[in-house]
RODO-2510 file (C-alpha; in nm, 4 decimals, decimal comma):
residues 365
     n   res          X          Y          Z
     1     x    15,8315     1,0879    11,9048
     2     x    16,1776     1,2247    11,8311
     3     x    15,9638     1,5544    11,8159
     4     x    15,7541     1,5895    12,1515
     5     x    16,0735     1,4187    12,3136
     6     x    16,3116     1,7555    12,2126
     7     x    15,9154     1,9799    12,2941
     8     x    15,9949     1,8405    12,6196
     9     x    16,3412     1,8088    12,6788
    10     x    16,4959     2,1329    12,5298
    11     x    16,2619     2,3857    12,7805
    12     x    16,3892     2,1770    13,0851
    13     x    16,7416     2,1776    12,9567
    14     x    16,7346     2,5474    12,9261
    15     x    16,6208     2,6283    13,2928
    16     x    16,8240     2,3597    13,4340
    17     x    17,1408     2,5357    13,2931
    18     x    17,0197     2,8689    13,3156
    19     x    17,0349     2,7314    13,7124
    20     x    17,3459     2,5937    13,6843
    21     x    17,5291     2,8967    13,5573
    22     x    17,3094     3,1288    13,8403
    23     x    17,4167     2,9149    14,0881
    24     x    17,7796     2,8325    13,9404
    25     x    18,0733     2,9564    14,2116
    26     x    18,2506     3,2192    14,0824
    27     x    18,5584     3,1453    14,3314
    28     x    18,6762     2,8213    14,4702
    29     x    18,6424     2,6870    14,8048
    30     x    18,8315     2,8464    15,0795
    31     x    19,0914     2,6204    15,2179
    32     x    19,0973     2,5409    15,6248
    33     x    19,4747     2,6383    15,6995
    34     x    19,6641     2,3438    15,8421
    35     x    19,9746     2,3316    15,9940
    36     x    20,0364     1,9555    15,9546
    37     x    20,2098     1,8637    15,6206
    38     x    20,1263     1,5527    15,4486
    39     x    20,3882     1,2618    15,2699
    40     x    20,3978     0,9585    15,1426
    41     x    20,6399     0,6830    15,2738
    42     x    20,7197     0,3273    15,2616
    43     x    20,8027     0,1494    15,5905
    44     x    21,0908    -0,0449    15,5785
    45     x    21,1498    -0,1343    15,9349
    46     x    20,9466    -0,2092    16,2970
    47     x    21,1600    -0,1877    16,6035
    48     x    20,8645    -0,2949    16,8469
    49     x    20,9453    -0,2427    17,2374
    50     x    20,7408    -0,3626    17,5391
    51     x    20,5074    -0,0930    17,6681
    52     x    20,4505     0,0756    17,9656
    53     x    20,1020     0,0735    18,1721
    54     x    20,0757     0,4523    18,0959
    55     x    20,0780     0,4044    17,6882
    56     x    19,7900     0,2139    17,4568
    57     x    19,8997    -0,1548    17,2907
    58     x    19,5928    -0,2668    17,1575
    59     x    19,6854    -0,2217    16,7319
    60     x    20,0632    -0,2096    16,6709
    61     x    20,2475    -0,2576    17,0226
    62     x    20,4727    -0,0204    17,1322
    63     x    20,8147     0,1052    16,9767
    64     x    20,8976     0,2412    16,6048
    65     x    20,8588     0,2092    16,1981
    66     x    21,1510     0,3347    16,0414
    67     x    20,9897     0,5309    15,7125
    68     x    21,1687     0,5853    15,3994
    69     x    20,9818     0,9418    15,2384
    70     x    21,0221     1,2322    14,9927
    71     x    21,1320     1,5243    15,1855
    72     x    21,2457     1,8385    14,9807
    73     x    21,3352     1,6896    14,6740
    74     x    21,5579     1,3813    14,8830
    75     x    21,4723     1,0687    15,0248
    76     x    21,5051     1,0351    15,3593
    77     x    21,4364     0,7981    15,6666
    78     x    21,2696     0,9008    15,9356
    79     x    21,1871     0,7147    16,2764
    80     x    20,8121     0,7057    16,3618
    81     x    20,6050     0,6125    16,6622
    82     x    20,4177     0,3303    16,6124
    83     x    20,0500     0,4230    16,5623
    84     x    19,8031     0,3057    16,7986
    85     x    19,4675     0,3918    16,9574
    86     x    19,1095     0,3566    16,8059
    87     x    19,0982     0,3724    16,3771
    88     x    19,5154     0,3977    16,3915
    89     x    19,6398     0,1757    16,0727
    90     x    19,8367    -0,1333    16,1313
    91     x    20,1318    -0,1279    16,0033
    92     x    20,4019    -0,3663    15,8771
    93     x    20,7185    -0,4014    15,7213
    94     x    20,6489    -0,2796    15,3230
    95     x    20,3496    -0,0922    15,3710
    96     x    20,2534     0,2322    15,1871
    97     x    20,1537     0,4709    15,4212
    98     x    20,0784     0,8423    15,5190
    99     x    20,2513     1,0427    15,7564
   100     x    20,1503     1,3617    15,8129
   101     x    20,4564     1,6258    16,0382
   102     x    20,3969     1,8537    16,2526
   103     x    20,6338     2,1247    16,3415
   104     x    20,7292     2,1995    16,6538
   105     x    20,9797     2,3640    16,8756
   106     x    21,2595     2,1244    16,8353
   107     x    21,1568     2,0836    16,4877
   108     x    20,8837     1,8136    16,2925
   109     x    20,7185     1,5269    16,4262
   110     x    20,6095     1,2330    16,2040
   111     x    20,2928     1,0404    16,2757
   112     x    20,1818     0,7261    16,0623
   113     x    19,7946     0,8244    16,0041
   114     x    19,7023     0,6175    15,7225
   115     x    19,8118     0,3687    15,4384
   116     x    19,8156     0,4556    15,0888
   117     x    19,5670     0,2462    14,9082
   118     x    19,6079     0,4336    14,4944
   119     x    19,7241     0,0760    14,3077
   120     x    19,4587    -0,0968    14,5035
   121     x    19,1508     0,1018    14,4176
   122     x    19,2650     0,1327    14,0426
   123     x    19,2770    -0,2427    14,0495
   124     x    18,9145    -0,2491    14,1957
   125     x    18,7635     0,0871    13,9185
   126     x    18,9391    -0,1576    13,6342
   127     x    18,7662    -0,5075    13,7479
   128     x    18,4720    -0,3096    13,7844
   129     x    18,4710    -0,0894    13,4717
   130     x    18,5793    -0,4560    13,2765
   131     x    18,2811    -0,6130    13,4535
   132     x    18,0071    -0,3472    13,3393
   133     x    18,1439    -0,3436    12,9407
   134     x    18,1507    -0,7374    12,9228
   135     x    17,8458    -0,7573    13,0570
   136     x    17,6504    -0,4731    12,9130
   137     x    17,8423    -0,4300    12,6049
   138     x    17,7927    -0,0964    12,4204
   139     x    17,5019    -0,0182    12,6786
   140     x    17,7587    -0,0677    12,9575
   141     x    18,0245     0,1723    12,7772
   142     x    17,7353     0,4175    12,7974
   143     x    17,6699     0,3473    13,1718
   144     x    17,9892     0,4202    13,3020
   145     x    18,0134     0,7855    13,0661
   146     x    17,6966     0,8471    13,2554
   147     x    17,9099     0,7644    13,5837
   148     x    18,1187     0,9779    13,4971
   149     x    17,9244     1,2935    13,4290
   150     x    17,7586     1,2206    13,7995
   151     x    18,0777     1,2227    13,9251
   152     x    18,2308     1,5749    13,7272
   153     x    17,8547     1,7449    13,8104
   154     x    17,8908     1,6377    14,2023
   155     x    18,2504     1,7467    14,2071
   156     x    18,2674     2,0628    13,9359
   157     x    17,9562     2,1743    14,0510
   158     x    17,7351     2,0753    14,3837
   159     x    18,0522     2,0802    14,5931
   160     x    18,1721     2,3662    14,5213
   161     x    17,8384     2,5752    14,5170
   162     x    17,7765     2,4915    14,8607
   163     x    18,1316     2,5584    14,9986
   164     x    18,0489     2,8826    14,8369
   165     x    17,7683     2,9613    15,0489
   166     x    17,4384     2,8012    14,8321
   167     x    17,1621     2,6684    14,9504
   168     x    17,2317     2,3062    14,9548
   169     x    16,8967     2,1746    14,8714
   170     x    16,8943     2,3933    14,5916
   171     x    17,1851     2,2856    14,4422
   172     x    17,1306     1,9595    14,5083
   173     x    16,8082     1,9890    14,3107
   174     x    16,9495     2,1755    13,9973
   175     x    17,2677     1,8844    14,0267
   176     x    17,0139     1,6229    14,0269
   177     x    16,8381     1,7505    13,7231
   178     x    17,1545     1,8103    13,5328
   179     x    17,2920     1,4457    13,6215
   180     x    16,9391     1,2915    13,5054
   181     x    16,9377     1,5195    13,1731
   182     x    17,2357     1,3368    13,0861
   183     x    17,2570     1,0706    13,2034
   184     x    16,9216     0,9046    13,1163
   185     x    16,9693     1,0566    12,7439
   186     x    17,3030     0,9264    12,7259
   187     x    17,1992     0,5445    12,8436
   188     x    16,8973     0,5119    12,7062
   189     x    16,9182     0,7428    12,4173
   190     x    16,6691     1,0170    12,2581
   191     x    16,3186     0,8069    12,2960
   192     x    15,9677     0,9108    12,4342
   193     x    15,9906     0,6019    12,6866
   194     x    16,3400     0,8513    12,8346
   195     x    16,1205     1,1385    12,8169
   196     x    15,8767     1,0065    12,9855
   197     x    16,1532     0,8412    13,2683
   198     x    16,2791     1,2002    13,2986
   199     x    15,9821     1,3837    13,3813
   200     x    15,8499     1,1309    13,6219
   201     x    16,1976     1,1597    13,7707
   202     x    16,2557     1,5434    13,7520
   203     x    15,8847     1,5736    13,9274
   204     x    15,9777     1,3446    14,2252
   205     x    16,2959     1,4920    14,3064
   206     x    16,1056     1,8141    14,3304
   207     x    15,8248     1,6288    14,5697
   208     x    16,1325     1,4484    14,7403
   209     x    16,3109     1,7976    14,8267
   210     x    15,9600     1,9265    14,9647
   211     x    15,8849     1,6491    15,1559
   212     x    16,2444     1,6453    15,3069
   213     x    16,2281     2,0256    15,3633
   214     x    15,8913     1,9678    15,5779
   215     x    16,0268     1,6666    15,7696
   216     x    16,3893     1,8039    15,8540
   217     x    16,1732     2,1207    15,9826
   218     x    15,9160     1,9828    16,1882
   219     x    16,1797     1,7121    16,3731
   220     x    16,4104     1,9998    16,4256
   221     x    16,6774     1,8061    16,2754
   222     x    17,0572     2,0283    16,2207
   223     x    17,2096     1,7389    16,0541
   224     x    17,4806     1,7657    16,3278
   225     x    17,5160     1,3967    16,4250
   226     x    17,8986     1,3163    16,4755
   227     x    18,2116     1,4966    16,4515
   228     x    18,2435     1,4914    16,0769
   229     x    17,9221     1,6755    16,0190
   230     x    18,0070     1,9602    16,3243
   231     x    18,3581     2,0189    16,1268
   232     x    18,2070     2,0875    15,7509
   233     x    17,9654     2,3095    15,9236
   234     x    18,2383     2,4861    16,1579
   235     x    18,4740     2,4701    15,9244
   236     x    18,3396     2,6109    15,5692
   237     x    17,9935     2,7764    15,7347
   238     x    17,7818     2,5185    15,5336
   239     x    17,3978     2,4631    15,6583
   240     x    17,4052     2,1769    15,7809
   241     x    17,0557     2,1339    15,7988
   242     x    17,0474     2,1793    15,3955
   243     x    17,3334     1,9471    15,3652
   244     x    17,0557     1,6652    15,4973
   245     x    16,8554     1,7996    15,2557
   246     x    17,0870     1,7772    14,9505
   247     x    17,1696     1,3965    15,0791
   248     x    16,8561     1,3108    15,0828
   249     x    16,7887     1,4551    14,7471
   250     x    17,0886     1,3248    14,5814
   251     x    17,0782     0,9438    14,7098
   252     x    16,6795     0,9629    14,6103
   253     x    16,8194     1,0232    14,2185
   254     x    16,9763     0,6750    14,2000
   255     x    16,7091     0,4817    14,3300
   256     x    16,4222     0,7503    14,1159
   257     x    16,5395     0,6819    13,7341
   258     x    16,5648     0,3000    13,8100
   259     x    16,2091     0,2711    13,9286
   260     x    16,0783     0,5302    13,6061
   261     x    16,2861     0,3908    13,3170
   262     x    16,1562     0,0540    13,4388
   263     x    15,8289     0,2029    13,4604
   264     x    15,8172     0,4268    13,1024
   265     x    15,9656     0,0756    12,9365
   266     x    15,7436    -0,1132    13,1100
   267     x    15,4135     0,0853    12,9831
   268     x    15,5709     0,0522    12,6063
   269     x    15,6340    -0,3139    12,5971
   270     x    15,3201    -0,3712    12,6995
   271     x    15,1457    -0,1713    12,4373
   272     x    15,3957    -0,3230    12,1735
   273     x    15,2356    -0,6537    12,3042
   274     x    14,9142    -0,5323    12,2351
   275     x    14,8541    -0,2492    12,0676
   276     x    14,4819    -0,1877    12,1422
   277     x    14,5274    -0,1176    12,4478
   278     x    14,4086     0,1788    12,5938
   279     x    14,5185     0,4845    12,8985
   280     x    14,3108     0,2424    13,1821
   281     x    14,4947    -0,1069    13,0677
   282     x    14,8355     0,0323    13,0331
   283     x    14,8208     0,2126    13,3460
   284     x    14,6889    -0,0733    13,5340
   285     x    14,9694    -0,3177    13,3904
   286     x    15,2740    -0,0693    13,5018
   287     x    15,1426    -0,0172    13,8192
   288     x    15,1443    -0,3982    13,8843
   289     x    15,4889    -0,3901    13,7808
   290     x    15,5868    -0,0888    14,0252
   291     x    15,4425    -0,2520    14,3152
   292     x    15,6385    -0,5236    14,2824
   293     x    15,9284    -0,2931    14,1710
   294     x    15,8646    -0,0905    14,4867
   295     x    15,8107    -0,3458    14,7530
   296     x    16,1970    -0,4828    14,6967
   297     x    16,3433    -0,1006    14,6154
   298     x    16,2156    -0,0171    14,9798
   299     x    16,3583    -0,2781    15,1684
   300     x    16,6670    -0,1577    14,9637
   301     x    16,6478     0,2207    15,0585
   302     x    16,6473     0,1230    15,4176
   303     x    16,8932    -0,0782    15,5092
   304     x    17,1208     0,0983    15,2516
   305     x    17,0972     0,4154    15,5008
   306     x    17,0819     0,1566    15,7996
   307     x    17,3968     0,0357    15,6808
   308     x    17,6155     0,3557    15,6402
   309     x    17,5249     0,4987    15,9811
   310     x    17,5242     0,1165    16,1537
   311     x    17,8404     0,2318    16,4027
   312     x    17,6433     0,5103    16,5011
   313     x    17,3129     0,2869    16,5746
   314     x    17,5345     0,0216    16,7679
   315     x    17,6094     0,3018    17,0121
   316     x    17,3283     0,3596    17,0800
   317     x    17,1469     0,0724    17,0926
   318     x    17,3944    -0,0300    17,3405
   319     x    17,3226     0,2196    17,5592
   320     x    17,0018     0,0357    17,6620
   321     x    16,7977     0,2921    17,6126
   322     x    16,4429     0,2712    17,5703
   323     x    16,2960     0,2163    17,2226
   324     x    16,0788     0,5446    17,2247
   325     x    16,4185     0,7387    17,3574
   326     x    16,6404     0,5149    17,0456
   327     x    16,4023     0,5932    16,7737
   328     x    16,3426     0,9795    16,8468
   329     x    16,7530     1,0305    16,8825
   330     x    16,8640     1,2638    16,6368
   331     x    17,0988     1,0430    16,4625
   332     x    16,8143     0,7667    16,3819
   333     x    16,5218     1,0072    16,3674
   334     x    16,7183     1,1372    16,0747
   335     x    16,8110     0,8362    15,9276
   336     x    16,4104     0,7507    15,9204
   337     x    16,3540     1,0590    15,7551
   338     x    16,5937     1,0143    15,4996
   339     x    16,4422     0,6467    15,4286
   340     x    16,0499     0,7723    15,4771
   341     x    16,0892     1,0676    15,2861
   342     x    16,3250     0,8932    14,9631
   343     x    16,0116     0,6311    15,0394
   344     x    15,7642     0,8815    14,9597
   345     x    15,9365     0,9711    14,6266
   346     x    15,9687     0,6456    14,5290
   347     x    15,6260     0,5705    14,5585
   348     x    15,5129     0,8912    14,4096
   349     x    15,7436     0,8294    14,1116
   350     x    15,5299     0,4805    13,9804
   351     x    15,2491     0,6136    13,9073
   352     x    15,3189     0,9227    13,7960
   353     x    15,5342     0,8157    13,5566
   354     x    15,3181     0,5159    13,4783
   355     x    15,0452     0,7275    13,4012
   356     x    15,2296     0,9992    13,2015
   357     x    15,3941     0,7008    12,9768
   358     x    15,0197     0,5433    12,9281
   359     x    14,8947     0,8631    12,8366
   360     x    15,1457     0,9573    12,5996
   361     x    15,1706     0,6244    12,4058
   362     x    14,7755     0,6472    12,3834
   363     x    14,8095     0,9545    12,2191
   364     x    15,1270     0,9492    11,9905
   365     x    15,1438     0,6677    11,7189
***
């Protein structure tokens, strides 16, 4: 097993980082210029006055935060407008926050944009990393080295090739392929049930990135869709169009090896069970599993997408539009093909992996 598993694995490692180092940016990302300079400060006082008709009330009133920050080596204290308006942080006496100054004629100007949120979130990545090991043990240990390669692949790698002027799906594709080379081998270790989870993986993400590449072009999608999206494509010159694509690519990956390591394990329990079983029984008692599997996992793909673009669908919803005019926007058209076409992968995936694990376990004692 150990054998065909390396047969298969070592040819695919070899063109996946063959891609990697074609595709590899040889300079970093150029940086926007900003003239706005960013510190950290602690607020330590609120002088809060009554406001005018002309000026906005509706977070932190009207008035001042005295900030104590780091400014050229010394700590200073500067006097700040209260921060107001749509998204503005509300601020109190204590609070962390952000200012970011910018200069001007009669020199800075401080404005409170954010709060600083560092001890927070490594209190939440602790109770979570805790949480994974005590529960999965050595398996979990293993799980969150794998989340860690995802991470260093998406940030070392797929980030910086397309800042660098890639094509996004591709990259996306050869990130993908890397992240489930490792990953899967490093979870589930060096078996022909991961072999078999790989290639059913490795072979939807390819029909995934097709499938995307057909929809995005026949809805005319540009993967423009709020002001976020217009600024990485203004900004750094990225396709935006291809940026969809790579999204689509990379949030099918998660949902892919889930559905075809339950699928490859699936197939080999069974024939554990009973070991005369043959290609048609095996095949027929995975796919019952990955109907089942799939018929929760879709419900999950779309209102996971639902849910990260649900501002955006309130909007227009509101706008009492008609349902033919809400559902053919841009914004939801491409959320639907982000959930069809991840849909279409994940349905693709069962029984192609189901019937590459009953096949192989037929064959190999």
């Amino acid at each position: 097993m150990r054998r065909l598993s390396l047969a298969v694995v070592l040819p695919l490692a070899v063109v996946t980082l063959a891609a990697v180092v074609w595709l590899w940016p040889s300079d970093g990302p150029d940086r926007a210029d900003s003239a706005a300079e960013e510190f950290a400060g602690l607020v330590t006082g609120l002088d809060r006055q009554p406001c005018t008709e002309e000026l906005s009330d509706d977070v932190n009133g009207c008035g001042t935060a005295t900030v104590e920050l780091t400014e050229d080596g010394q700590t200073r204290e500067r006097d700040v407008p209260l921060p107001n308006g749509a998204g503005a942080p509300r601020v109190a006496e204590g609070d962390q926050v952000v200012l970011i100054a910018t200069p001007g004629p009669d020199g800075a100007s401080y404005t409170i944009v954010d709060h600083r949120r560092g001890s927070q979130m490594w209190v939440l990545a602790i109770a979570f990393a805790l949480a994974v090991v005590a529960f999965g043990r050595w398996r979990g240990l293993l799980a969150l080295g794998g989340l860690a390669v995802t991470f260093g692949v998406l940030l070392a790698f797929v980030v910086p090739a397309i800042l660098a002027g890639e094509s996004p799906l591709l990259v996306a594709v050869v990130g993908s392929a890397l992240i489930a080379l490792v990953v899967l081998y490093l979870t589930h270790g060096l078996t022909l049930s991961t072999t078999v989870a790989l290639v059913g993986t490795l072979g939807s993400l390819a029909l995934t990135g097709l499938l995307g590449y057909g929809a995005v072009a026949a809805l005319h999608l540009t993967g423009v869709t709020d002001d976020l999206s217009a600024s990485v494509g203004d900004t750094y010159g990225v396709d935006t169009a291809g940026l969809l694509l790579a999204g689509i690519v990379i949030g099918s990956l998660g949902v892919l090896d889930d559905v075809t390591i339950t699928q490859a394990a699936t197939v080999a329990e069974v024939k554990q069970a009973d070991p005369s079983y043959g290609f048609r029984q095996l095949y027929r008692a995975g796919s019952r599993v990955g109907r089942a599997h799939v018929a929760s996992v879709v419900n999950t793909i779309v209102l996971a997408y639902a849910g990260s673009s649900l501002p955006l669908v309130i909007l227009i919803v509101a706008s009492n539009d008609s349902l033919g005019g809400v559902v053919t926007n841009q914004v939801i058209a491409q959320e639907i093909v982000r959930s069809a076409v991840a849909t279409l992968g994940l349905v693709a995936a069962v029984p192609m992996t189901t019937a590459l694990a009953a096949l192989t376990l037929t064959r190999v004692r």
